[in-house]
CHARMM internal coordinates of N, CA and C (Angstrom, degrees):
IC EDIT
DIST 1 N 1 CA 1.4483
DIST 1 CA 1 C 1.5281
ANGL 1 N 1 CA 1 C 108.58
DIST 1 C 2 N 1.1667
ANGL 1 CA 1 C 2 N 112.90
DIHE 1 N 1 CA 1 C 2 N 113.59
DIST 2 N 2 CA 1.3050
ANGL 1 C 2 N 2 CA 124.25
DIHE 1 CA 1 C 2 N 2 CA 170.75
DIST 2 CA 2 C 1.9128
ANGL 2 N 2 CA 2 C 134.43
DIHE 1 C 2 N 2 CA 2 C -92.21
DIST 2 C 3 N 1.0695
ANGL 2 CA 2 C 3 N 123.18
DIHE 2 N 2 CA 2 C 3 N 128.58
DIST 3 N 3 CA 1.4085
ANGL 2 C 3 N 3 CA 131.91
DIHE 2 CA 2 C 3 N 3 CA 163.60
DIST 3 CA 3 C 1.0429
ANGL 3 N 3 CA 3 C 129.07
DIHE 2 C 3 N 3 CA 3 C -64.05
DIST 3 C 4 N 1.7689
ANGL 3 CA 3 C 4 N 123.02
DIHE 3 N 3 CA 3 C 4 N 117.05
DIST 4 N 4 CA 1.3314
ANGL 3 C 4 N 4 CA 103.17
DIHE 3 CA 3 C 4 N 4 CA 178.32
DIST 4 CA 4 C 2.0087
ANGL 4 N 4 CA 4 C 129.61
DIHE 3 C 4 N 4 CA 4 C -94.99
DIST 4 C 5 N 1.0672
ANGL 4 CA 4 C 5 N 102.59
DIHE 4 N 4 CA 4 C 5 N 139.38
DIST 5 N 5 CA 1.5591
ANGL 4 C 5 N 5 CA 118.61
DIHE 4 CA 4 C 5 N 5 CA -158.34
DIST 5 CA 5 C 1.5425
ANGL 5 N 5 CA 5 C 99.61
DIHE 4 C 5 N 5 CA 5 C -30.71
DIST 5 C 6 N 1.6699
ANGL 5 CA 5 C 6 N 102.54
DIHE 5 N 5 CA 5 C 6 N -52.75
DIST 6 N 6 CA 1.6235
ANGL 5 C 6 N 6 CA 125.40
DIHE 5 CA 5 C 6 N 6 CA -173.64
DIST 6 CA 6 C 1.3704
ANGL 6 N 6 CA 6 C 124.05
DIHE 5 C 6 N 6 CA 6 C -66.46
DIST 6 C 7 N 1.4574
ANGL 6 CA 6 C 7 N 120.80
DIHE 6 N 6 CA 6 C 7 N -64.95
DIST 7 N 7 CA 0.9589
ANGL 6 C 7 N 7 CA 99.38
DIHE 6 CA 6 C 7 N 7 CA 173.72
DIST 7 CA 7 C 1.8073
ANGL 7 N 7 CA 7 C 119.32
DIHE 6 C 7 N 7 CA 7 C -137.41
DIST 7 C 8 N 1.8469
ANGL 7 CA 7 C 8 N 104.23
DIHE 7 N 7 CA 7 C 8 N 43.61
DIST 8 N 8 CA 1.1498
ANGL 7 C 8 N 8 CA 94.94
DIHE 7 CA 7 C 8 N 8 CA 155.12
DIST 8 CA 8 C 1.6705
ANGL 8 N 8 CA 8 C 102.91
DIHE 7 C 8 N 8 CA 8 C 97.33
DIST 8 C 9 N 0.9546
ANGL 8 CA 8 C 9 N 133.14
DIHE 8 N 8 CA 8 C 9 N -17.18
DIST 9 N 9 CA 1.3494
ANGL 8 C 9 N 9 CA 136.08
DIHE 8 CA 8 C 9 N 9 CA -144.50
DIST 9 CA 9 C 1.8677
ANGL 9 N 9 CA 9 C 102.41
DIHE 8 C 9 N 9 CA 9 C -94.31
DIST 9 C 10 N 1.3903
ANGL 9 CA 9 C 10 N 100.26
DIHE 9 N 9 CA 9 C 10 N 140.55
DIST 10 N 10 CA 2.1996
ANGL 9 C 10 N 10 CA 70.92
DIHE 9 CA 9 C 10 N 10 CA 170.81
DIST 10 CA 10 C 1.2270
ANGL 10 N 10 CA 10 C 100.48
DIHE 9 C 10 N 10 CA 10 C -99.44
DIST 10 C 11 N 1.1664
ANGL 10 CA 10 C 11 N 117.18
DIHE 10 N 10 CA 10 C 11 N -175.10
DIST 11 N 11 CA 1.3669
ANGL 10 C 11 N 11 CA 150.03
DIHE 10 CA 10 C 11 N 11 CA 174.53
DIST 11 CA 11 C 1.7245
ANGL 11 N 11 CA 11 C 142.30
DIHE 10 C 11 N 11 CA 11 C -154.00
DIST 11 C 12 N 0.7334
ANGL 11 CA 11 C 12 N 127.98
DIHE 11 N 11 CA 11 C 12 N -152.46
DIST 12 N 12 CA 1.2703
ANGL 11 C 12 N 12 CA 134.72
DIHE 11 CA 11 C 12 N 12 CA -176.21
DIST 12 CA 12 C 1.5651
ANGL 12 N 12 CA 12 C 104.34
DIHE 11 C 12 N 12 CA 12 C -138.35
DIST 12 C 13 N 1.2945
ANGL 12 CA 12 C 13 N 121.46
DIHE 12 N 12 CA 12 C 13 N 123.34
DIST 13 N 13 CA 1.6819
ANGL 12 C 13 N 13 CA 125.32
DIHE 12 CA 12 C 13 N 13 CA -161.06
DIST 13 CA 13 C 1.2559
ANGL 13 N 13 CA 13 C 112.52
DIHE 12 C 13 N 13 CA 13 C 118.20
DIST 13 C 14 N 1.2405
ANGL 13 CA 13 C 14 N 105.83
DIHE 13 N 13 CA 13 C 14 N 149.03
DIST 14 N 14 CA 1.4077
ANGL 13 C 14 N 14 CA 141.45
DIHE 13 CA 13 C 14 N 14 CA 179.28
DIST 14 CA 14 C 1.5049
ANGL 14 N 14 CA 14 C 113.80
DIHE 13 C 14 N 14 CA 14 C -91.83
DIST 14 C 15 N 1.8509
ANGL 14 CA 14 C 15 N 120.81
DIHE 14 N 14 CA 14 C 15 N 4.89
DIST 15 N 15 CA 1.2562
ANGL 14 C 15 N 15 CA 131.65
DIHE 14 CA 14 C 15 N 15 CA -160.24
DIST 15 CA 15 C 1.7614
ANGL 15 N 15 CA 15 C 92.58
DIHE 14 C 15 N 15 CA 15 C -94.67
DIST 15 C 16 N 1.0332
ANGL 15 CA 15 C 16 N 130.86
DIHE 15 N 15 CA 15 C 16 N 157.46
DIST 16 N 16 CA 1.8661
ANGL 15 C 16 N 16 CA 127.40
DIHE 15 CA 15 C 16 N 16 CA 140.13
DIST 16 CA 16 C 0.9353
ANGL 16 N 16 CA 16 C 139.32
DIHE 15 C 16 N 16 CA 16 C -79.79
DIST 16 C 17 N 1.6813
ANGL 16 CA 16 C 17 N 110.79
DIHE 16 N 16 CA 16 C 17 N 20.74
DIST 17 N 17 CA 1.6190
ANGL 16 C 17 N 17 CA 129.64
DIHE 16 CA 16 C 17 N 17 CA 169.00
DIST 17 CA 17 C 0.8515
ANGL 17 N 17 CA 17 C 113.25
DIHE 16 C 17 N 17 CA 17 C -130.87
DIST 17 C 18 N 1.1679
ANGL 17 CA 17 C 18 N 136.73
DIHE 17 N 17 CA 17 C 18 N 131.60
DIST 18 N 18 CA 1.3996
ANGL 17 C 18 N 18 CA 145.72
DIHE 17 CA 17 C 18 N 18 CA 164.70
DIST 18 CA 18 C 2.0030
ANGL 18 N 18 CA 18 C 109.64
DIHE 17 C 18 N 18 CA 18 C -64.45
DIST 18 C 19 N 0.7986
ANGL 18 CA 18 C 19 N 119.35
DIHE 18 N 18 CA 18 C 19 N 4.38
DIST 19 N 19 CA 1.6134
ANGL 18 C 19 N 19 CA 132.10
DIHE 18 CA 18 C 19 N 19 CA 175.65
DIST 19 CA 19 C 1.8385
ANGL 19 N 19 CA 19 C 121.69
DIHE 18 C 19 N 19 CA 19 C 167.25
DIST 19 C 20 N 1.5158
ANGL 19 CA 19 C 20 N 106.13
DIHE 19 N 19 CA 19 C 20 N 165.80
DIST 20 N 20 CA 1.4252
ANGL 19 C 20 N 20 CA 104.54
DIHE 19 CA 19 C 20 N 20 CA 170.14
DIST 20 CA 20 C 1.6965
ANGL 20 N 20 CA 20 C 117.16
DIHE 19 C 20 N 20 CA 20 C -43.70
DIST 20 C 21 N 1.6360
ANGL 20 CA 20 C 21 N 90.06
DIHE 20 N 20 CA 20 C 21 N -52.61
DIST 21 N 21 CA 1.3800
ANGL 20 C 21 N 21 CA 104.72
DIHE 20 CA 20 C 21 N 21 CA -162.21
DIST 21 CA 21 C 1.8398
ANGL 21 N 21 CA 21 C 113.82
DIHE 20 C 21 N 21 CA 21 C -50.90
DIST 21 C 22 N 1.1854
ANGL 21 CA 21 C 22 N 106.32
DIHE 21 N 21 CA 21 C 22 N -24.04
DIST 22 N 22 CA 1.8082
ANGL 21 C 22 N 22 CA 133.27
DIHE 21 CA 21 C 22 N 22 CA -174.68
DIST 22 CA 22 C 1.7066
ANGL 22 N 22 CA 22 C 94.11
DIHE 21 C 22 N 22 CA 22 C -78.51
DIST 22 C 23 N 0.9775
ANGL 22 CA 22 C 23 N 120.87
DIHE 22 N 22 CA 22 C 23 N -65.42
DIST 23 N 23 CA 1.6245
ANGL 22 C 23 N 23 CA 127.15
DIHE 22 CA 22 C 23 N 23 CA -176.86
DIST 23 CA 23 C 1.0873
ANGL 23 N 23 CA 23 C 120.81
DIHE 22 C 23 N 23 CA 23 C -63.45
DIST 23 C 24 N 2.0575
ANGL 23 CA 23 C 24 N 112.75
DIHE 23 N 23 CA 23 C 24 N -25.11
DIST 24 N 24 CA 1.4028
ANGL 23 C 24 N 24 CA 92.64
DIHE 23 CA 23 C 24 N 24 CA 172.37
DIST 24 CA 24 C 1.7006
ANGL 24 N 24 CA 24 C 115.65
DIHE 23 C 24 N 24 CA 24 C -103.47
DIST 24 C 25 N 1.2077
ANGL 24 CA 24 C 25 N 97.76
DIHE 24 N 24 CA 24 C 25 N 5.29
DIST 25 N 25 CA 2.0470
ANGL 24 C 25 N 25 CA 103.05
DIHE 24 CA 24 C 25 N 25 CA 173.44
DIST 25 CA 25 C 1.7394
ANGL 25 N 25 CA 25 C 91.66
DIHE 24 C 25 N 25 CA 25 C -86.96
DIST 25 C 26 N 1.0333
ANGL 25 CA 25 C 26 N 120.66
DIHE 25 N 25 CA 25 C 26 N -22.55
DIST 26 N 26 CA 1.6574
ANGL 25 C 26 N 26 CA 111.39
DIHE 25 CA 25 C 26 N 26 CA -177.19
DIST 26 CA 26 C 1.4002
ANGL 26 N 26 CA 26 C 107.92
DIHE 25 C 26 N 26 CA 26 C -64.02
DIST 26 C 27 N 1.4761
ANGL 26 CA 26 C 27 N 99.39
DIHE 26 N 26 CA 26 C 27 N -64.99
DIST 27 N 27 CA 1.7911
ANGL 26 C 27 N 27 CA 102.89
DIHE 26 CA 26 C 27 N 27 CA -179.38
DIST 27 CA 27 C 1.6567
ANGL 27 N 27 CA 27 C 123.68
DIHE 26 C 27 N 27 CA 27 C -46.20
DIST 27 C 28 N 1.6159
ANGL 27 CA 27 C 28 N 90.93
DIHE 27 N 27 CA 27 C 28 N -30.43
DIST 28 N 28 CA 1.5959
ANGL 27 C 28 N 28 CA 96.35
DIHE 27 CA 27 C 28 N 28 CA -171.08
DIST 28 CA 28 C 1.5010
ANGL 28 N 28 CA 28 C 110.37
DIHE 27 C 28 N 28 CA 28 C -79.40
DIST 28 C 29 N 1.3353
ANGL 28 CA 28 C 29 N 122.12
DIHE 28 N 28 CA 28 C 29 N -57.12
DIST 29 N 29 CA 1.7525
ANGL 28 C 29 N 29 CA 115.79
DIHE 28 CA 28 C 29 N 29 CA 146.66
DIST 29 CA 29 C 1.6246
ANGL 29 N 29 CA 29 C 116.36
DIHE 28 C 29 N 29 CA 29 C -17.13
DIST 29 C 30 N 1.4554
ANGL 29 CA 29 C 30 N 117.87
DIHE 29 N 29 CA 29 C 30 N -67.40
DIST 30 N 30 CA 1.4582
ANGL 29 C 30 N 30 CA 115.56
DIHE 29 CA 29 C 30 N 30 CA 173.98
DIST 30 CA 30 C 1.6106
ANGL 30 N 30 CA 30 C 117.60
DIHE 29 C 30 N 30 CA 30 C -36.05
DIST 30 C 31 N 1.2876
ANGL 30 CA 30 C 31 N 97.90
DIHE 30 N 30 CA 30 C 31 N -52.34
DIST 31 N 31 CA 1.9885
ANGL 30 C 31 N 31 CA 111.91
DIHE 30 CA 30 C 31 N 31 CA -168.91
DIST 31 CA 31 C 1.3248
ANGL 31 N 31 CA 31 C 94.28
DIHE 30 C 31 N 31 CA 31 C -65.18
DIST 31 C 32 N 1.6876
ANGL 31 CA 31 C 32 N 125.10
DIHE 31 N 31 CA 31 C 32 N -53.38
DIST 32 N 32 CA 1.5617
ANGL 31 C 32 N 32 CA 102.50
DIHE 31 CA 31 C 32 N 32 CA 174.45
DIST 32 CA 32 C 1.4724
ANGL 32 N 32 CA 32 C 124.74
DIHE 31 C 32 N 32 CA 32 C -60.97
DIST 32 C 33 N 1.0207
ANGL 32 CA 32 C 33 N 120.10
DIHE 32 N 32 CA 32 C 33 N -42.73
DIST 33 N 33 CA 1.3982
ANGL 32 C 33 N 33 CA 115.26
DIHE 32 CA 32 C 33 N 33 CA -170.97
DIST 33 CA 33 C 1.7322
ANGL 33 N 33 CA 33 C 106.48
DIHE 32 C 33 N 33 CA 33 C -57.29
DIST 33 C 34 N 1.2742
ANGL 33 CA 33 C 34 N 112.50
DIHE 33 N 33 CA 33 C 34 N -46.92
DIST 34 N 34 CA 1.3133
ANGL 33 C 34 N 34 CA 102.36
DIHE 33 CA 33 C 34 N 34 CA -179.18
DIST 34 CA 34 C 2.0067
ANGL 34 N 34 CA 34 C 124.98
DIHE 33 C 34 N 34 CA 34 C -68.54
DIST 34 C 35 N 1.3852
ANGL 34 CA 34 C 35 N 85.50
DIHE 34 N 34 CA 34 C 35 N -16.11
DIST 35 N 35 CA 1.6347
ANGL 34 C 35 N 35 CA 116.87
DIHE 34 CA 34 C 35 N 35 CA -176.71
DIST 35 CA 35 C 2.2723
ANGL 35 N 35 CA 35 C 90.65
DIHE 34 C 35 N 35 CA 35 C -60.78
DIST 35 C 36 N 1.3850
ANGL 35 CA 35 C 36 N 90.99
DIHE 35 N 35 CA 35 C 36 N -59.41
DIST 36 N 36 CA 1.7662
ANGL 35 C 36 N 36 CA 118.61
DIHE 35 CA 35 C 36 N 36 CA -164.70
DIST 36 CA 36 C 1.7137
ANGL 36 N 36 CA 36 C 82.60
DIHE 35 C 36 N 36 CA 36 C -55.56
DIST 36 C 37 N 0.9476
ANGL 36 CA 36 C 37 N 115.31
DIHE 36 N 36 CA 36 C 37 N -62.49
DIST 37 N 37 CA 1.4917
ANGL 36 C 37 N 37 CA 129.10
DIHE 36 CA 36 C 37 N 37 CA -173.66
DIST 37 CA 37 C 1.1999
ANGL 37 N 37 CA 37 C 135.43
DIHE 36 C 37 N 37 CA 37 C -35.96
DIST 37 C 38 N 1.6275
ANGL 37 CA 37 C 38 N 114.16
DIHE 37 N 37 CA 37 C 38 N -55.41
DIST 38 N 38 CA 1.5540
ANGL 37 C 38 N 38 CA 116.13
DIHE 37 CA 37 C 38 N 38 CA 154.63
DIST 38 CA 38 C 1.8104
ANGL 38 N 38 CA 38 C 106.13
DIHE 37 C 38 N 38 CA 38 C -109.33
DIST 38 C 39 N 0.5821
ANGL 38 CA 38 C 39 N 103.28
DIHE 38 N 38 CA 38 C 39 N 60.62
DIST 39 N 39 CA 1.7558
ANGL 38 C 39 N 39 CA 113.58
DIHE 38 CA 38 C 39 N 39 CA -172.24
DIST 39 CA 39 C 1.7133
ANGL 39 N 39 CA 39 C 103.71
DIHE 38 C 39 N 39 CA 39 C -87.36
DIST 39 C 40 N 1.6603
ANGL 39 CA 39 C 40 N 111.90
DIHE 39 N 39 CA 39 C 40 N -35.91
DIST 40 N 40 CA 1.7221
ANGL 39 C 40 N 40 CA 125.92
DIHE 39 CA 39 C 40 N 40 CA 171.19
DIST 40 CA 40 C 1.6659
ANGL 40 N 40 CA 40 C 105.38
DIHE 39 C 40 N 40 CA 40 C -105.81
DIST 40 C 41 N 1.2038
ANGL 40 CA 40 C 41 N 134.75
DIHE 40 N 40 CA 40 C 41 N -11.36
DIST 41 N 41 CA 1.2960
ANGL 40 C 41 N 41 CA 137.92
DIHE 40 CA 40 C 41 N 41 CA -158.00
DIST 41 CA 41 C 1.3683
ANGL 41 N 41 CA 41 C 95.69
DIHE 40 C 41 N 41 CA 41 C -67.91
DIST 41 C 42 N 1.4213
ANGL 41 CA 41 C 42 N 129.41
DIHE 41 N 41 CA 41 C 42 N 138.87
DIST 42 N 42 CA 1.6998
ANGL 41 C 42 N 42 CA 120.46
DIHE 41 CA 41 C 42 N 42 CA -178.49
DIST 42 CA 42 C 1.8263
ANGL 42 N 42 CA 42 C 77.41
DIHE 41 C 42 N 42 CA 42 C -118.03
DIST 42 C 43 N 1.0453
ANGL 42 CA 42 C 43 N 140.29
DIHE 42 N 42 CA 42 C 43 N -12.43
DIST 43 N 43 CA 1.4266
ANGL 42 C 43 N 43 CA 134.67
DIHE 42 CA 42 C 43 N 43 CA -166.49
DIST 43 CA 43 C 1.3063
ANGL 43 N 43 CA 43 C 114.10
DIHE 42 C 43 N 43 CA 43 C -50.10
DIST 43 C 44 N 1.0939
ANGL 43 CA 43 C 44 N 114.76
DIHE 43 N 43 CA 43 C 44 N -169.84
DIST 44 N 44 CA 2.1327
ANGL 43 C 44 N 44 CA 111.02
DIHE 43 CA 43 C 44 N 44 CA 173.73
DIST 44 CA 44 C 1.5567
ANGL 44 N 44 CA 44 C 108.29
DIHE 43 C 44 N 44 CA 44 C -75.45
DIST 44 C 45 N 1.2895
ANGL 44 CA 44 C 45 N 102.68
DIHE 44 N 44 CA 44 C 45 N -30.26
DIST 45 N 45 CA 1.6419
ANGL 44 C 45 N 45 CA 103.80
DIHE 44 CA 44 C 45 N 45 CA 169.34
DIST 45 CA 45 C 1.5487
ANGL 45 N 45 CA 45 C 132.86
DIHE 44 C 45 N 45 CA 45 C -57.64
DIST 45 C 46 N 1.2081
ANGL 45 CA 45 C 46 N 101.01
DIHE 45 N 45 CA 45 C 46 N -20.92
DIST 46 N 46 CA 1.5361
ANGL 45 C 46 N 46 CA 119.82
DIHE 45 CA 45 C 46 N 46 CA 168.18
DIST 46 CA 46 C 1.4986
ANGL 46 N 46 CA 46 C 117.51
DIHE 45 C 46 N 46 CA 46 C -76.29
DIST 46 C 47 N 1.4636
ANGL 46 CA 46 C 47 N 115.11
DIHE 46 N 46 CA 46 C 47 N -8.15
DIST 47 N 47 CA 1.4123
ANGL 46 C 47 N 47 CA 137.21
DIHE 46 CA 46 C 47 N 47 CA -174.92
DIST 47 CA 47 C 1.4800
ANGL 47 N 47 CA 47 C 111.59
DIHE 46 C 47 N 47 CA 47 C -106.44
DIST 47 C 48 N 1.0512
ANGL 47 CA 47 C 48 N 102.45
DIHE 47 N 47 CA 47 C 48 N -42.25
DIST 48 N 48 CA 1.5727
ANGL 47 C 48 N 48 CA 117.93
DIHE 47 CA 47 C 48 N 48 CA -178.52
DIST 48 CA 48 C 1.5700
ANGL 48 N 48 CA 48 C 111.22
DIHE 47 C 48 N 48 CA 48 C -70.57
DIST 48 C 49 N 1.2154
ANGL 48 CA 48 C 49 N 96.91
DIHE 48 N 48 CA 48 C 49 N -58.48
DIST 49 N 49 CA 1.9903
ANGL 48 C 49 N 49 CA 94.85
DIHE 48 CA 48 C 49 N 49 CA 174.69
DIST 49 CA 49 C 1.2003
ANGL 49 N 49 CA 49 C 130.26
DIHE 48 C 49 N 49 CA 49 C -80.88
DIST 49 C 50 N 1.9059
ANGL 49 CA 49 C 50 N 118.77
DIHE 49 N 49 CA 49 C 50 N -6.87
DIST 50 N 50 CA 1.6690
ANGL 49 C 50 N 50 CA 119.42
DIHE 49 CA 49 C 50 N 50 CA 153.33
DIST 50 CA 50 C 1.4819
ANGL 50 N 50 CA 50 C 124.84
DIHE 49 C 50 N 50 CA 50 C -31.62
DIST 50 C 51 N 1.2335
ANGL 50 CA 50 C 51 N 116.64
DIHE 50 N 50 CA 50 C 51 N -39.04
DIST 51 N 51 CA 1.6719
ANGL 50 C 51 N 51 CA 128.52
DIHE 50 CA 50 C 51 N 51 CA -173.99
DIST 51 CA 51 C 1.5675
ANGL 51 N 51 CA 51 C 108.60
DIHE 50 C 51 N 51 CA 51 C -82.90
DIST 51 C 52 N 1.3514
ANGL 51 CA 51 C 52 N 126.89
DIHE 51 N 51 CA 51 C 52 N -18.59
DIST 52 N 52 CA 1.7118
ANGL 51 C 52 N 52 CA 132.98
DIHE 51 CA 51 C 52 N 52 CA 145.82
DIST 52 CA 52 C 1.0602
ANGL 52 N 52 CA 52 C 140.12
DIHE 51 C 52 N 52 CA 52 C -52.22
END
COOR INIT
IC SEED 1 N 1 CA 1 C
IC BUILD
């Protein structure tokens, strides 16, 4: 019985989502936060994640 990462739910699986729909609001949270993250950064990192 598995937990899902997103929102908590159990299930049945060996996966960390309880569905697509769970895995793809996860990633997209991820992309903002890192988005929020270098959003002022003038560093090389601000160069590096333009192409994301």
């Amino acid at each position: 019985m598995g937990k899902c990462h997103r929102c908590g739910k159990s299930f049945n699986g060996d996966e960390k989502f309880c569905h697509d729909k769970c895995r793809d609001e996860h990633i997209l949270d991820i992309e903002k936060r890192i988005e929020e993250a270098v959003k002022n950064d003038s560093s090389h990192t601000r160069k590096i994640s333009r192409g994301f």
